[in-house]
C-alpha positions in Angstrom: 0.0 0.0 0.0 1.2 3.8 -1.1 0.6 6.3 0.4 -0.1 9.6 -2.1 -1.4 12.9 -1.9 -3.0 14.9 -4.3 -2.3 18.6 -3.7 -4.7 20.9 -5.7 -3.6 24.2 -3.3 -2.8 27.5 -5.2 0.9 27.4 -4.0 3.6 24.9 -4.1 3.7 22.3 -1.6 6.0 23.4 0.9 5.4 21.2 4.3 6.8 17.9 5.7 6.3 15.2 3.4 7.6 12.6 6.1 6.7 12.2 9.6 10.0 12.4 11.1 10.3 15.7 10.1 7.9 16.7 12.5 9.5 15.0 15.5 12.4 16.1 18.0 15.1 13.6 17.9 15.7 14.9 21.3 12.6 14.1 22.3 13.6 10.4 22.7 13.5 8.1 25.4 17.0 9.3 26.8 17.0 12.9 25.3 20.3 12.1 23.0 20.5 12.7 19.5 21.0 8.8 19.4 17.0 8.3 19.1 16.6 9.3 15.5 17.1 6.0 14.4 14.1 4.6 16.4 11.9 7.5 15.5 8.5 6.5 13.3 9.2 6.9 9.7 6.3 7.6 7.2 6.5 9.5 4.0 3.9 9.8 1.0 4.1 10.0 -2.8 2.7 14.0 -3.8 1.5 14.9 -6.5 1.4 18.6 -6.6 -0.7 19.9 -9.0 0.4 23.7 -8.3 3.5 22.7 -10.3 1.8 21.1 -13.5 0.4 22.8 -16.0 -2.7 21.6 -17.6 -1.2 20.2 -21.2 1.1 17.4 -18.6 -2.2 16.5 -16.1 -4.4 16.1 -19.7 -1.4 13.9 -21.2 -1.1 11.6 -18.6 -1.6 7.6 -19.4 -4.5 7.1 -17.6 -8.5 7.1 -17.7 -10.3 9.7 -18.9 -12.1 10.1 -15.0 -8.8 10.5 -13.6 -7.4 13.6 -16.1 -11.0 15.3 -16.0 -11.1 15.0 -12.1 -6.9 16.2 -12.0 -7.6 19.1 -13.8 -10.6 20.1 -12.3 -8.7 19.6 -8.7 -6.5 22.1 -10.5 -8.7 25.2 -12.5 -12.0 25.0 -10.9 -11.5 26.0 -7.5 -13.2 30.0 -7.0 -12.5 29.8 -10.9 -15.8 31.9 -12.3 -14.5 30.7 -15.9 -15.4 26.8 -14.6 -16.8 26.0 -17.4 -14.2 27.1 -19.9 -12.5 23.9 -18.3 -15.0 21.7 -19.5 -15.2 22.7 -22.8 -11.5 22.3 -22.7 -11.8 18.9 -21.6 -14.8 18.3 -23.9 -13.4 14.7 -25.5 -12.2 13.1 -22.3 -15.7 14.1 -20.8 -17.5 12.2 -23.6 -14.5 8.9 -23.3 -15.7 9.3 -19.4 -19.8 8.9 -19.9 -19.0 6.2 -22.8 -16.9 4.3 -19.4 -19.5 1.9 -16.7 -20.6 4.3 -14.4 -19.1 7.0 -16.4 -22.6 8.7 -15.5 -22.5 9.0 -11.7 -18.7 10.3 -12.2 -20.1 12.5 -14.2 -22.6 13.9 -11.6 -20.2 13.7 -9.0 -18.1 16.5 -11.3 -20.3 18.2 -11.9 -21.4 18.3 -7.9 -17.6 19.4 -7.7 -17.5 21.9 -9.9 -20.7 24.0 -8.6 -19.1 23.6 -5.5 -16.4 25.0 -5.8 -15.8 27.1 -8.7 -18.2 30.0 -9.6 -19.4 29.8 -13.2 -22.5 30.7 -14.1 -24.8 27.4 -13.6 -26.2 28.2 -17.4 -22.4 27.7 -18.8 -22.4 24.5 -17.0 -25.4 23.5 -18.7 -24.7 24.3 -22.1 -21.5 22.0 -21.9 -23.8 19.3 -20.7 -26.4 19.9 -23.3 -23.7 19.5 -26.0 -22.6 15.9 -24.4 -25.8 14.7 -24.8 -29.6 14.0 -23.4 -27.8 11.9 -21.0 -25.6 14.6 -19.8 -27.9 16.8 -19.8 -30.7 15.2 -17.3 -27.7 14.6 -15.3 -27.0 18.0 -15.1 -30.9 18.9 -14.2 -30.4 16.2 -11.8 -27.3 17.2 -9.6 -28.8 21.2 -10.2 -31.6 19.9 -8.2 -30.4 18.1 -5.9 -27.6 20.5 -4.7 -30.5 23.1 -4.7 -32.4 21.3 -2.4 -29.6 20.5 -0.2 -28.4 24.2 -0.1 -32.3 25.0 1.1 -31.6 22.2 3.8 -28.3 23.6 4.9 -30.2 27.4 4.8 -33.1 26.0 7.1 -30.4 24.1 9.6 -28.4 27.3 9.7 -31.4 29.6 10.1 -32.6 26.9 13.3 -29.5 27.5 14.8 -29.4 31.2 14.8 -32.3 31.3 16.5 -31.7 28.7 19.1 -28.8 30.6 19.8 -30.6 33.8 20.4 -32.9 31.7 22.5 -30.2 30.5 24.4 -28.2 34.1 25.0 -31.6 35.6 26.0 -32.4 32.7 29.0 -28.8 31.9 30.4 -26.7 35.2 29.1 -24.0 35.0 26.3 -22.7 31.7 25.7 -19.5 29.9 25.5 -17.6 29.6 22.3 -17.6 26.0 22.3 -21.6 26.2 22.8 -22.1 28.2 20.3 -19.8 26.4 17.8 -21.7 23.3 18.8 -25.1 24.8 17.8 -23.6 25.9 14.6 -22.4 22.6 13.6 -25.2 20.6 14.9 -27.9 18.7 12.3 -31.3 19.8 12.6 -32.6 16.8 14.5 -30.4 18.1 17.4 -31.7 21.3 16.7 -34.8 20.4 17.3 -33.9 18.1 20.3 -31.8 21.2 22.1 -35.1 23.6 21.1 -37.4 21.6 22.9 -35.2 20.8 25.8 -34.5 25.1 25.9 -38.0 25.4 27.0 -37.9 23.8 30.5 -34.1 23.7 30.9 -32.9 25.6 34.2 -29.3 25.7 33.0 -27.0 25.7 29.4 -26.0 22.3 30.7 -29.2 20.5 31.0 -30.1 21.5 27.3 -27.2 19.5 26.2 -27.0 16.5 28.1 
């Protein structure tokens, strides 16, 4: 088994890339230098795509899934010209859908890209109408779905504000690590804390 890392940051990779390099060697058992040798030892394969420009990532010997996803790990992040990478990308996208299960990767990047890049979602659409019908109801498809989902993460979000305004107005400004807790919490919980708020006497008895 090797280890690798895919590094799609906007810089070079500059930290450790083994684990000894983050560890004392006079930190030891007896505090001499004489420890390194025992100390763990763990280093990965990177792949830093800062470095490679997108003809090498689109020439490389491998599926089409792989160089689409590489070089969307690479140009689509806060990239408002998103698409323009798809278009580039245009015949390894059709190699991908003509793969098994080349559809569900398909939605999965396209899930990605709306993510994290910030083309227009029409752009998107137009390279997905020009794949295909199939590509195409995909696109409607992951659209949808990541509309609904944002809606879902709107409602949780608007839940917590207002639990937390519940909370600060009954037992006084709350703890960081309360209020952190709220935010992160799923809307079940939500609910659960809301109801418990009611009755509670104190912050703790909400929570437990």
């Amino acid at each position: 088994m090797i280890p690798l890392v895919v590094y799609n940051g906007k810089s070079q990779w500059s930290a450790p890339r083994r684990l000894e390099e983050l560890i004392d060697p006079a930190l030891g058992v007896t505090g001499d230098e004489g420890n390194a040798e025992y100390l763990p030892r763990f280093s990965f394969l990177l792949d830093d795509l800062a470095i490679i420009d997108f003809d090498q990532l689109r020439g490389r010997d491998t599926t089409p899934t792989v160089r689409v996803t590489l070089v969307s790990m690479k140009d689509a992040p806060d990239n408002p010209l998103a698409h323009e990478v798809l278009w580039k990308l245009f015949d390894e996208l059709r190699a991908m859908l003509r793969r098994p299960g080349g559809l569900e990767e398909f939605k999965a990047l396209l899930a990605y890209i709306r993510d994290v890049g910030e083309a227009p979602d029409s752009e998107i659409g137009r390279v997905a109408d020009a794949l295909g019908p199939e590509a195409k109801e995909a696109y409607v498809t992951t659209a949808e779905m990541l509309e609904a989902q944002g809606e879902a993460r709107g409602e949780t979000r608007g839940e917590a504000r207002m639990l937390i305004r519940v909370l600060t107005a009954k037992f006084g400004s709350l703890p960081e690590s309360a209020s952190r807790r709220v935010t992160e919490a799923s809307r079940d919980q939500l609910d659960t804390w809301g109801t418990r708020a009611v009755t509670a006497k104190t912050l703790d008895e909400v929570f437990s």
